[in-house]
C-alpha positions as CSV (number, residue, x, y, z in Angstrom):
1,X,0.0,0.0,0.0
2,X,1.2,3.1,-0.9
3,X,0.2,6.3,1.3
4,X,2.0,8.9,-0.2
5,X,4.2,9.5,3.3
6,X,6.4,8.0,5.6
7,X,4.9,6.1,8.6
8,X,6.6,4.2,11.1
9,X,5.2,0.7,11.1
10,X,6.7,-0.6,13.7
11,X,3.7,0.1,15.9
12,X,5.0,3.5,17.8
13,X,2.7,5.7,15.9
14,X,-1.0,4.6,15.6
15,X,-2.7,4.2,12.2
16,X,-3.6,6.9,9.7
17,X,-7.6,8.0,9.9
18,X,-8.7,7.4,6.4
19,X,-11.6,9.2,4.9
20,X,-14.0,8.1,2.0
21,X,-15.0,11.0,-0.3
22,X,-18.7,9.4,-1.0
23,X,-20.8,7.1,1.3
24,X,-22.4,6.0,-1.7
25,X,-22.4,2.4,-3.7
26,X,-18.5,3.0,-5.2
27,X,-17.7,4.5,-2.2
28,X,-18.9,1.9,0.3
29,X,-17.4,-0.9,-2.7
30,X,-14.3,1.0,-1.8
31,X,-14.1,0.4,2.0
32,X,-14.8,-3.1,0.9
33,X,-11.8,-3.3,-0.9
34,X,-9.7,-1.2,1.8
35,X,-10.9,-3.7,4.5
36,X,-9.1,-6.5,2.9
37,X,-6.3,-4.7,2.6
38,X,-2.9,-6.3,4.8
39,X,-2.8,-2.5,5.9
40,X,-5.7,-1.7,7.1
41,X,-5.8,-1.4,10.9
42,X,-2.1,-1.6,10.6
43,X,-0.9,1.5,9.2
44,X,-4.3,3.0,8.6
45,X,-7.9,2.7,9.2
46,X,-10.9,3.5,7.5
47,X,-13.0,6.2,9.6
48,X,-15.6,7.9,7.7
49,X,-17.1,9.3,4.6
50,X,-17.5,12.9,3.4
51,X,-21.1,12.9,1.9
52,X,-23.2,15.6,1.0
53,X,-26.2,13.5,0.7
54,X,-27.3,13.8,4.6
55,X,-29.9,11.1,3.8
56,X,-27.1,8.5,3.4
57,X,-26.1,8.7,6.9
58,X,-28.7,6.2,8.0
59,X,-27.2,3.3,6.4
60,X,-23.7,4.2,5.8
61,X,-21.5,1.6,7.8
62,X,-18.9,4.9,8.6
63,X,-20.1,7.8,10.1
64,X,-20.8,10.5,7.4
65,X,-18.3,13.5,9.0
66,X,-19.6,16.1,6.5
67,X,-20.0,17.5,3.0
68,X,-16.2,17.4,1.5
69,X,-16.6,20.7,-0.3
70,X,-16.9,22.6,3.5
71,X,-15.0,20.0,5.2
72,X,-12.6,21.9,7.3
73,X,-9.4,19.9,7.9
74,X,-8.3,20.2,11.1
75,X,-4.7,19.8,12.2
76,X,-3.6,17.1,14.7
77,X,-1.8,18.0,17.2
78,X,0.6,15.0,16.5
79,X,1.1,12.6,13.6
80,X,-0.1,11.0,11.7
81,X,-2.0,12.9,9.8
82,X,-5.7,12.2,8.3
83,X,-5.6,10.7,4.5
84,X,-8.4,10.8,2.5
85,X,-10.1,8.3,-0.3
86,X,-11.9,9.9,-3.9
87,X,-14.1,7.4,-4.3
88,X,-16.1,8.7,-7.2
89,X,-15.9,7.0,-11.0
90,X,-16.6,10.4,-13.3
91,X,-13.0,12.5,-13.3
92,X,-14.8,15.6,-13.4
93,X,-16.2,14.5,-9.9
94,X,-13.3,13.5,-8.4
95,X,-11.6,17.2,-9.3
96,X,-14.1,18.8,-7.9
97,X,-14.9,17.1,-4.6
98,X,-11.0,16.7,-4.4
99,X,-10.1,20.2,-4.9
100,X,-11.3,21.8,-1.4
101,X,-9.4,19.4,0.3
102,X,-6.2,19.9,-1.4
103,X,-6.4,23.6,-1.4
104,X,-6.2,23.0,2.4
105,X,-3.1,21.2,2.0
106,X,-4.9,17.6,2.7
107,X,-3.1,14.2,1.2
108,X,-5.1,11.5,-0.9
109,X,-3.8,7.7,-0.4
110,X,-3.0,5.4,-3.6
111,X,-5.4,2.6,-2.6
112,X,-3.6,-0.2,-4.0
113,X,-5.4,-3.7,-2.5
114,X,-6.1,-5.0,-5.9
115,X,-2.8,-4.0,-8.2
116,X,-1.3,-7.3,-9.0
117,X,1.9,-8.0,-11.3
118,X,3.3,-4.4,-10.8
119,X,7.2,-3.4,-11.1
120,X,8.4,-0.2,-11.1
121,X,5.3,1.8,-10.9
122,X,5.4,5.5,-10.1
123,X,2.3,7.1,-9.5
124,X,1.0,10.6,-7.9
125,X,-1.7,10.7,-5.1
126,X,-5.3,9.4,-4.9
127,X,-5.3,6.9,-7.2
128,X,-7.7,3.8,-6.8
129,X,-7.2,0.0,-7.9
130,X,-10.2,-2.1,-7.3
131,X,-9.8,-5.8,-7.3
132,X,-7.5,-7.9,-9.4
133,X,-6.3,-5.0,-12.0
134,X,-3.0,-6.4,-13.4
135,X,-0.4,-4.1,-14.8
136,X,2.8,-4.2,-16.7
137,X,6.5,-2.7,-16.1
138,X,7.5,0.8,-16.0
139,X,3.7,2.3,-16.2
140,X,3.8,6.0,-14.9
141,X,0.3,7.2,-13.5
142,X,-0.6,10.9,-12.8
143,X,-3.2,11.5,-9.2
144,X,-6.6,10.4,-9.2
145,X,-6.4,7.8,-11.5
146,X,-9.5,5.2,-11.2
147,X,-8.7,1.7,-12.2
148,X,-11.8,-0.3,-11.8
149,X,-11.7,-4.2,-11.2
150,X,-10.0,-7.0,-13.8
151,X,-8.6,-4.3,-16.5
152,X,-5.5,-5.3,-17.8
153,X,-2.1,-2.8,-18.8
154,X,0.4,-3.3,-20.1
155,X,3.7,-2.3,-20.1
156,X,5.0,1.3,-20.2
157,X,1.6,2.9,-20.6
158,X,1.3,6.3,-19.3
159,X,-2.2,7.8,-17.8
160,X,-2.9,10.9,-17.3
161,X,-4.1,12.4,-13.7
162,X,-8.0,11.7,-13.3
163,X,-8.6,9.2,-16.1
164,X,-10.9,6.5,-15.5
165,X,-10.5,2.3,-16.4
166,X,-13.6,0.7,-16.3
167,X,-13.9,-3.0,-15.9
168,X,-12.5,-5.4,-18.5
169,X,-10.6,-2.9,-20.1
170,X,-7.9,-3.7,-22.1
171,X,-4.7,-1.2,-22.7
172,X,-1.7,-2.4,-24.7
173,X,2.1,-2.1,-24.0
174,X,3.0,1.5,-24.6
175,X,-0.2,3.6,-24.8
176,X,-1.1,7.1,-23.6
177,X,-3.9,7.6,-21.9
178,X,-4.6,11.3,-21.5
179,X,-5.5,13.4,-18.8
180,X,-9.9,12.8,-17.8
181,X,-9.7,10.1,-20.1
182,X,-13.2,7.8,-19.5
183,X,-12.5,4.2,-20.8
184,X,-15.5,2.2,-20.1
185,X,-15.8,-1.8,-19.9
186,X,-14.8,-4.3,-22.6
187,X,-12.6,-1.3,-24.6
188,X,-9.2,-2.4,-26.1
189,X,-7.1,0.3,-26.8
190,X,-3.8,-1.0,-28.7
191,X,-0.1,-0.5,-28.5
192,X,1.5,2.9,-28.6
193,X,-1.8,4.2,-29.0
194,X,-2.6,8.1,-27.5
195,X,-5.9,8.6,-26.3
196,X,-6.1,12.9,-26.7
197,X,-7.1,14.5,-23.1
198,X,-10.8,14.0,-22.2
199,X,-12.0,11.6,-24.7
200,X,-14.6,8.9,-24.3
201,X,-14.2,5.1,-25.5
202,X,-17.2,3.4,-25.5
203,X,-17.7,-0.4,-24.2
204,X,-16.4,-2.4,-26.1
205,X,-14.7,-0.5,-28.3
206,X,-11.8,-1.6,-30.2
207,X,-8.9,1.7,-30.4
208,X,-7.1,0.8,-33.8
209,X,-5.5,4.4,-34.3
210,X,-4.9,8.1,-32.2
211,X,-7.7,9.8,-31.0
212,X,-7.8,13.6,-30.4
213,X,-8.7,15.1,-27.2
214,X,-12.3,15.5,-26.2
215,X,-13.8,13.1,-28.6
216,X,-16.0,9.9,-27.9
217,X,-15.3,6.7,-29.7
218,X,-17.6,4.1,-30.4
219,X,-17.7,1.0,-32.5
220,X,-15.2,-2.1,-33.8
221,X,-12.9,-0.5,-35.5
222,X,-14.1,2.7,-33.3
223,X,-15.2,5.9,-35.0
224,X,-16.2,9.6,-33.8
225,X,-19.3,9.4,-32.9
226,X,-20.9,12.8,-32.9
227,X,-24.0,13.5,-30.5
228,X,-27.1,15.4,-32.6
């Protein structure tokens, strides 16, 4: 598990609080996933959810602490210091509900419980890898990248911060996957392919060729699809 930070785990410091950004279904999957991480409890522990939704609050297994666009950080008097979890699938939700926090200088945790086959990874903060994602050598990710369950990577392949992998999605040895990127399930996106910032592939979509920024690609071989 990656934290972003230096803890002592030899047992002198007690764990990290850890936060969930949404007490919805993703974000109650992702405490799920968190609680079978080795981790958990260890060097950190799940403590609550930042929800606007007050109605949530009922049957959220966490306590809902607040709405994380006023959440007010407050500083501990003595480390460690609170983490916190993004757990929302669409990037322009994740920018947003992330960006009061970090304005207030708050750290996001790479939840890593369901990376497998990783060496020499480098990624930036608040990045999220549901269950059995495999991935290949020497990927570089930027923050906030969502990496849903059973996608495959390969090699090399660079993401850019706050792209979303949906399930089943295939990316081959050497792509670039641009910044807010949405790859939905069942994709395939082929070697040394660049996917343009804030495109769309469709599900099931087969990525034969570059595709500029902002576009959304459907079909086998996938085309432009352009919305009436």
């Amino acid at each position: 598990m990656d934290v972003n930070g230096n803890h002592d785990d030899s047992g002198n410091l007690p764990p990290w609080d850890v936060f969930i950004i949404s007490a919805g279904g993703f974000g109650r999957t992702m405490l799920s996933t968190a609680l079978g991480d080795p981790d958990c409890n260890r060097l950190w522990r799940p403590a609550g959810f930042l929800d606007g939704r007050t109605a949530l609050a009922a049957t959220a297994p966490l306590p809902v602490l607040g709405d994380p666009l006023t959440y007010q950080v407050a500083p501990y008097r003595a480390p460690p210091d609170p983490m916190f979890v993004c757990a929302l699938g669409e990037p322009a939700m994740r920018r947003k509900y992330a960006a009061p926090l970090l304005a207030q200088g708050a750290r996001f945790m790479n939840l890593c419980t369901g990376l497998r086959g990783a060496a020499n990874i480098r990624m930036g903060q608040g990045c999220i890898f549901d269950r059995e994602v495999q991935m290949g050598a020497d990927t570089r990710l930027g923050d906030f990248v969502l990496v849903q369950s059973t996608a495959v990577i390969g090699y090399e392949v660079e993401i850019g911060s706050y792209a979303s992998i949906h399930s089943f999605a295939f990316i081959g040895g050497g792509a670039r996957i641009g910044e807010d990127v949405i790859v939905y399930p069942h994709a395939t996106i082929l070697p040394g392919i660049t996917v343009g910032r804030g495109a769309v592939i469709g599900a099931g979509s087969v990525i034969m060729a570059d595709v500029p920024p902002g576009v959304t690609m459907i079909g086998n071989p996938a085309k432009i699809f352009r919305f009436k």
